[in-house]
C-alpha positions as CSV (number, residue, x, y, z in Angstrom):
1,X,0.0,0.0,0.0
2,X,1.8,3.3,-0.9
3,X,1.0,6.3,0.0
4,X,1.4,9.6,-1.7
5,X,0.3,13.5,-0.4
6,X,-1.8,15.4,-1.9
7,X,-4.3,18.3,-1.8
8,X,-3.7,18.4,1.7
9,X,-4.5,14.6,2.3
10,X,-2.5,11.1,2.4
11,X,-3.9,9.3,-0.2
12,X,-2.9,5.8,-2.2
13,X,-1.2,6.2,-5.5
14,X,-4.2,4.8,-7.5
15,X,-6.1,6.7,-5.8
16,X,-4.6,10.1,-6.8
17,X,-6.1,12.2,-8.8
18,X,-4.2,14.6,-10.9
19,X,-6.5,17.4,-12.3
20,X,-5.5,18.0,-16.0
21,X,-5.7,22.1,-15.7
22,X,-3.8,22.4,-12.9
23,X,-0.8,24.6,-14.0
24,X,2.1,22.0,-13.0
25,X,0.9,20.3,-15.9
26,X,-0.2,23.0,-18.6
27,X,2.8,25.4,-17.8
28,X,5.5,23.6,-16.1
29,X,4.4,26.7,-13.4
30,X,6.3,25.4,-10.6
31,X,9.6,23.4,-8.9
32,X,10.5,20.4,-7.5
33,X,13.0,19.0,-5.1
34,X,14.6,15.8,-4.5
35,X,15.1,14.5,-0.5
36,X,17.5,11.5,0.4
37,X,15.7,9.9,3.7
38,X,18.2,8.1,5.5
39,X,17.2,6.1,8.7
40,X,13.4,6.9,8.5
41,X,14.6,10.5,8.3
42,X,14.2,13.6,5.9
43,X,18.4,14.6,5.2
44,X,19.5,18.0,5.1
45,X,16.1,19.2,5.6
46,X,16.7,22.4,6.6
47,X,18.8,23.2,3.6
48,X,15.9,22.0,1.6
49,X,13.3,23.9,3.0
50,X,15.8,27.1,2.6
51,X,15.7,26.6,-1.2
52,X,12.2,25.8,-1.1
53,X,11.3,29.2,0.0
54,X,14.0,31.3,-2.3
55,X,12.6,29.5,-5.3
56,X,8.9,30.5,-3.8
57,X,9.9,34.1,-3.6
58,X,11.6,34.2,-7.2
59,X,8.5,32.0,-9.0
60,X,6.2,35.3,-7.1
61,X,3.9,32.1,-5.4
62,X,2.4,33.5,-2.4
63,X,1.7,30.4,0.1
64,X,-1.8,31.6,2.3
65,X,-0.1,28.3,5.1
66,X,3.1,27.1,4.4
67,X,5.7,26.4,7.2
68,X,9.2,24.2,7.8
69,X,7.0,22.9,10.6
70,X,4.0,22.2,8.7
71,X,6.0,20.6,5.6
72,X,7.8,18.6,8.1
73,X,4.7,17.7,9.4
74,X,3.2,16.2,6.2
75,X,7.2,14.7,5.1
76,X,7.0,12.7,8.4
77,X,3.8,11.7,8.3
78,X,4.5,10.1,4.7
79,X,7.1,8.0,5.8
80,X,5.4,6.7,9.1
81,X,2.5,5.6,6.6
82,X,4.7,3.9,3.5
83,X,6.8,2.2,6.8
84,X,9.7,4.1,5.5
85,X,12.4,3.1,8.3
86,X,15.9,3.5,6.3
87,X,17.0,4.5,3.0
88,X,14.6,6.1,0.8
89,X,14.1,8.8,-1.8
90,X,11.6,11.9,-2.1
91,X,10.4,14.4,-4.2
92,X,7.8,17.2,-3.4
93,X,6.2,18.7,-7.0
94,X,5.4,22.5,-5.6
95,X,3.2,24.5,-8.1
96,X,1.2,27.3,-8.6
97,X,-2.5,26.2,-7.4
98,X,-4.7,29.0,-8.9
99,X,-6.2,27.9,-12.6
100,X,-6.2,30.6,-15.5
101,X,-4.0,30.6,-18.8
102,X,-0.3,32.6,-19.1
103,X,-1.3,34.6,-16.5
104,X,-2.7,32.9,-13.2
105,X,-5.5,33.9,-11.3
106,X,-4.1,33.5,-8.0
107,X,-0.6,32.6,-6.8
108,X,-1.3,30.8,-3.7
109,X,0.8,27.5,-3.0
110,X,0.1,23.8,-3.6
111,X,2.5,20.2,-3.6
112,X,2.6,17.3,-4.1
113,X,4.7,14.6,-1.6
114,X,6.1,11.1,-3.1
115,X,8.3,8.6,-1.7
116,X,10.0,5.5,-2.4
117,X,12.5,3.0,-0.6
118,X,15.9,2.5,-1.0
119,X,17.5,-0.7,-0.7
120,X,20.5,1.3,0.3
121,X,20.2,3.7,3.6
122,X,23.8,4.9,3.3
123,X,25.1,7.2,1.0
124,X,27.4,4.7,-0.8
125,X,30.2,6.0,-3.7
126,X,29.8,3.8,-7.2
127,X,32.0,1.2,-7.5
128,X,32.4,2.0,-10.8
129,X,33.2,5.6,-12.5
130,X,31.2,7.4,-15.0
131,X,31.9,8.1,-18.4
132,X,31.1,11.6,-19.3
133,X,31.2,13.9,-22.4
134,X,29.2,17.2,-22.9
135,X,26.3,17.7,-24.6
136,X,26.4,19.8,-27.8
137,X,22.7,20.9,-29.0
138,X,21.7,22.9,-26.5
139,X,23.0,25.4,-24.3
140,X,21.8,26.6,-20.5
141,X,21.2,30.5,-20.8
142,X,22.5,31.7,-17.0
143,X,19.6,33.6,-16.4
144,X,17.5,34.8,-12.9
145,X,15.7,31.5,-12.9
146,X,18.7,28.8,-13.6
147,X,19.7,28.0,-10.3
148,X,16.2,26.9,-9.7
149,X,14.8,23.7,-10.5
150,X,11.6,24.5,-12.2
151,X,9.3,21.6,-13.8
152,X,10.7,22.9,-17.3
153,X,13.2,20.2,-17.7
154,X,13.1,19.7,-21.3
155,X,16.9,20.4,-21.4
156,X,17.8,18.1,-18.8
157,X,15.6,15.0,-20.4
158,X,17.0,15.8,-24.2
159,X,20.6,15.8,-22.9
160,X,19.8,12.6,-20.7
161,X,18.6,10.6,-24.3
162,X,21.8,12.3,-26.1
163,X,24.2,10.6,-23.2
164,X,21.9,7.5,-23.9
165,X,22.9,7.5,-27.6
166,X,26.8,8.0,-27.1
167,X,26.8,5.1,-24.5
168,X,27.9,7.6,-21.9
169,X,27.1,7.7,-18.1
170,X,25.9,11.4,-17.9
171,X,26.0,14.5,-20.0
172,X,27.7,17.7,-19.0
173,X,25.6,21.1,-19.6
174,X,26.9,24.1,-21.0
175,X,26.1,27.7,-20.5
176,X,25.6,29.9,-23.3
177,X,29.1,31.3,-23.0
178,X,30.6,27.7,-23.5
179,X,31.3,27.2,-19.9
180,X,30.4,24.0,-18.2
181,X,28.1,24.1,-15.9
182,X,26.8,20.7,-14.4
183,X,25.3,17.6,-15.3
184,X,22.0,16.1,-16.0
185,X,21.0,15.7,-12.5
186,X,23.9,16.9,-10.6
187,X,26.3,19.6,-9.5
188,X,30.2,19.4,-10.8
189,X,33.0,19.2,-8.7
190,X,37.0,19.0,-9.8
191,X,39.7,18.1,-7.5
192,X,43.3,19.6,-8.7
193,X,46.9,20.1,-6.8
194,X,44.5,19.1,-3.4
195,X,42.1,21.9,-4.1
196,X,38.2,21.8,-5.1
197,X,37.0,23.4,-7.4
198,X,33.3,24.0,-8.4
199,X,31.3,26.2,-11.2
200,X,29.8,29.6,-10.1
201,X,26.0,29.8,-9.4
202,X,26.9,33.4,-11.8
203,X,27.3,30.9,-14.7
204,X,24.2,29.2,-14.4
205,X,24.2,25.5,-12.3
206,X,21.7,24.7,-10.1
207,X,22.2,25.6,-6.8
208,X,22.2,21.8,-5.1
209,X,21.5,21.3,-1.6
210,X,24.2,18.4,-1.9
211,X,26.7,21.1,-3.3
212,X,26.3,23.1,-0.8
213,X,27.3,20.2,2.0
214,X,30.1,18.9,0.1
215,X,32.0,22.5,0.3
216,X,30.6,23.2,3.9
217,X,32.3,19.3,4.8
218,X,35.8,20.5,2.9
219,X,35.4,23.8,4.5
220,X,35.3,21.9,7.7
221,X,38.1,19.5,6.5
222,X,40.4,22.6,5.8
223,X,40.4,21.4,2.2
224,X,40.4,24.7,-0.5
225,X,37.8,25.2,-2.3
226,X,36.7,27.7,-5.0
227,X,33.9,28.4,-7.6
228,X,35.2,29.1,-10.8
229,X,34.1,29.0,-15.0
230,X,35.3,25.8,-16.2
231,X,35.8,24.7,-19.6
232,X,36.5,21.2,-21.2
233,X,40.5,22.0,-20.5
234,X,40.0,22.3,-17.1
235,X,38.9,18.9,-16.8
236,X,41.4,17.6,-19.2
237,X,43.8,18.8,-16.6
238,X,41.8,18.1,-12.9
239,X,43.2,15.2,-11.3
240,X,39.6,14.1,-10.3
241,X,36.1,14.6,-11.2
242,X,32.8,14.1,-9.1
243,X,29.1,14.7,-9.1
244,X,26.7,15.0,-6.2
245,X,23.3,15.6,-6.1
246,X,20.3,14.8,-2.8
247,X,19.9,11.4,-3.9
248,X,23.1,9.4,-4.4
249,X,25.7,12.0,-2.5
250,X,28.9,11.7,-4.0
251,X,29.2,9.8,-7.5
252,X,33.5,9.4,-9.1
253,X,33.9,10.3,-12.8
254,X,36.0,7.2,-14.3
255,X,36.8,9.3,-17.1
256,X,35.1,12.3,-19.7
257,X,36.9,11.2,-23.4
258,X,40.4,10.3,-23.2
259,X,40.8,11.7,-19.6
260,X,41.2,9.0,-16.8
261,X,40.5,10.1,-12.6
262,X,40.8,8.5,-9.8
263,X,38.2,8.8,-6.7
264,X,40.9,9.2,-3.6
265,X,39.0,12.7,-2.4
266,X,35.3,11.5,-3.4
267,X,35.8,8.3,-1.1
268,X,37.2,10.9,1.9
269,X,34.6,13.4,1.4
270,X,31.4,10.1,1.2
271,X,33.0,9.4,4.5
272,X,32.5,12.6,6.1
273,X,29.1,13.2,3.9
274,X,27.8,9.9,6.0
275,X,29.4,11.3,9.4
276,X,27.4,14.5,9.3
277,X,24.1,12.4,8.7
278,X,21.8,12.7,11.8
C-alpha cells in the first residue's frame, strides 16, 4: 500500500487524482526538489526547506499556510505511513494552485509529496566511474531563474537521451558562454593540486542542496575550495572529477573522453558526507 500527499490529504497512489488544468501540468508553473531519507529520516532538511522558499519568492507564489513545521509535518507523516524506516528517496512537486492561462488567477501554494524505498540507507560511492562527455545541441542561458529547479526540464531530459545515444554515463551542460556548468542531475565538482574546485551559481548550475554540504564538509576539512568558470580543459587537466546531487551524494567520474581520474578525495569526502548524517 503506498501512500502519496496530496491536496492536503495522504492518499494511495491509484487513488490520486491529478487534475489535467492544474498549472504544473499546462505550464511547467512550478519546482520540485529531491530529498534523500536516510534512517526513516528527511536529510538536510533544513537546507531543503531554505531553497524551497527562495525558489517561492523568485517564481512570485504567495503560500496563504506554508511552514518548515508544517512541511515537516506532512514529510514525516508520509514515511510513518509507506513504513519508510531506512534508506529512501523523495520528491515534493510544488506549483502554482490558482487555474487561469499565461497569467494565473491567484498565486497561492500547492505540492505534491512522493516517496520510495531505497535498498541502500547509506550514501554509498559507485564502485564503478562514469563516463562523461558534454552535450552539444543545446545550451543553459544563465539567467534569474537557472539556479532553480523549475518543472521545465526539457533540457535536462534531451541531454539525458543524447548521453543514452553515445553510450555515456551522464551528460555535461553548458552555459551559453561555453562554460560547463553541471550535469543532467547533478552539481560538478573538480579536485586539482589538493584543491576543489566547483562552477559559479553566476554561470548558471543549479544551486544543489548536496553542493552546498560537500564545500561546507571541505570547509570543515580545511580542504580549499573555490567556484570558478570551467571549460572542457579544465577537466582535461583536474586530477579528479565528481558529481553529487540529494539522492546518491557523491558519484566518481572514471573518465570524460580520453581523460582517466581517480576517486581518492570522493571516497574521503562520502566518509565525512555519511558522518554528518543525523
Amino acid at each position: 500500500m503506498e501512500y502519496v500527499f496530496y491536496r492536503g490529504e495522504y492518499v494511495l497512489r491509484n487513488q490520486a487524482v491529478i487534475q489535467v488544468d492544474d498549472r504544473a501540468h499546462r505550464f511547467a508553473d512550478g519546482f520540485f526538489e529531491s530529498i534523500r531519507i536516510i534512517n526513516g529520516k528527511a536529510q538536510f532538511l533544513e537546507n531543503h526547506f531554505a531553497r524551497v522558499d527562495a525558489t517561492i519568492k523568485a517564481l512570485k507564489i504567495q503560500p496563504s499556510d506554508f511552514s518548515f513545521d508544517l512541511l515537516s509535518q506532512h514529510i514525516n507523516g508520509l514515511l510513518q505511513r509507506n513504513e519508510i524506516f531506512e534508506g529512501g528517496r523523495m520528491r515534493i512537486t510544488f506549483f502554482r494552485k490558482a487555474k487561469g492561462f499565461y497569467l494565473p488567477k491567484g498565486n497561492d501554494l500547492d505540492y505534491f509529496i512522493e516517496v520510495e524505498a531505497l535498498p541502500n540507507n547509506l550514501f554509498e560511492l559507485n564502485e564503478t566511474g562514469k563516463i562523461i562527455d558534454i552535450y552539444t545541441e543545446v545550451k543553459k542561458d544563465p539567467n534569474k531563474y537557472a539556479g532553480f529547479k523549475t518543472l521545465n526540464a526539457q533540457l535536462y531530459v534531451m541531454a539525458s537521451i543524447f548521453a543514452e545515444e553515445k553510450n555515456w554515463d551522464d551528460a555535461l551542460i553548458q552555459n551559453t558562454k561555453q562554460a560547463i556548468i553541471e550535469s543532467t542531475n547533478s552539481n560538478l565538482f573538480l579536485v586539482s593540486n589538493g584543491v576543489l574546485y566547483t562552477p559559479s551559481l553566476t554561470d548558471g548550475c543549479i544551486g544543489g542542496t548536496m553542493r552546498m554540504q560537500i564545500i561546507n564538509l571541505a570547509v570543515q576539512s580545511k580542504l580549499k575550495v573555490y567556484e570558478c568558470t570551467m571549460t572542457p580543459q579544465t577537466l582535461l587537466s583536474a586530477d579528479e572529477v565528481f558529481l553529487t546531487n540529494a539522492i546518491k551524494g557523491i558519484e566518481w567520474v572514471a573518465s570524460y573522453r580520453t581523460k582517466p581520474y581517480q576517486n581518492g578525495s570522493s571516497r574521503k569526502l562520502l566518509e565525512l558526507l555519511n558522518s554528518s548524517i543525523k
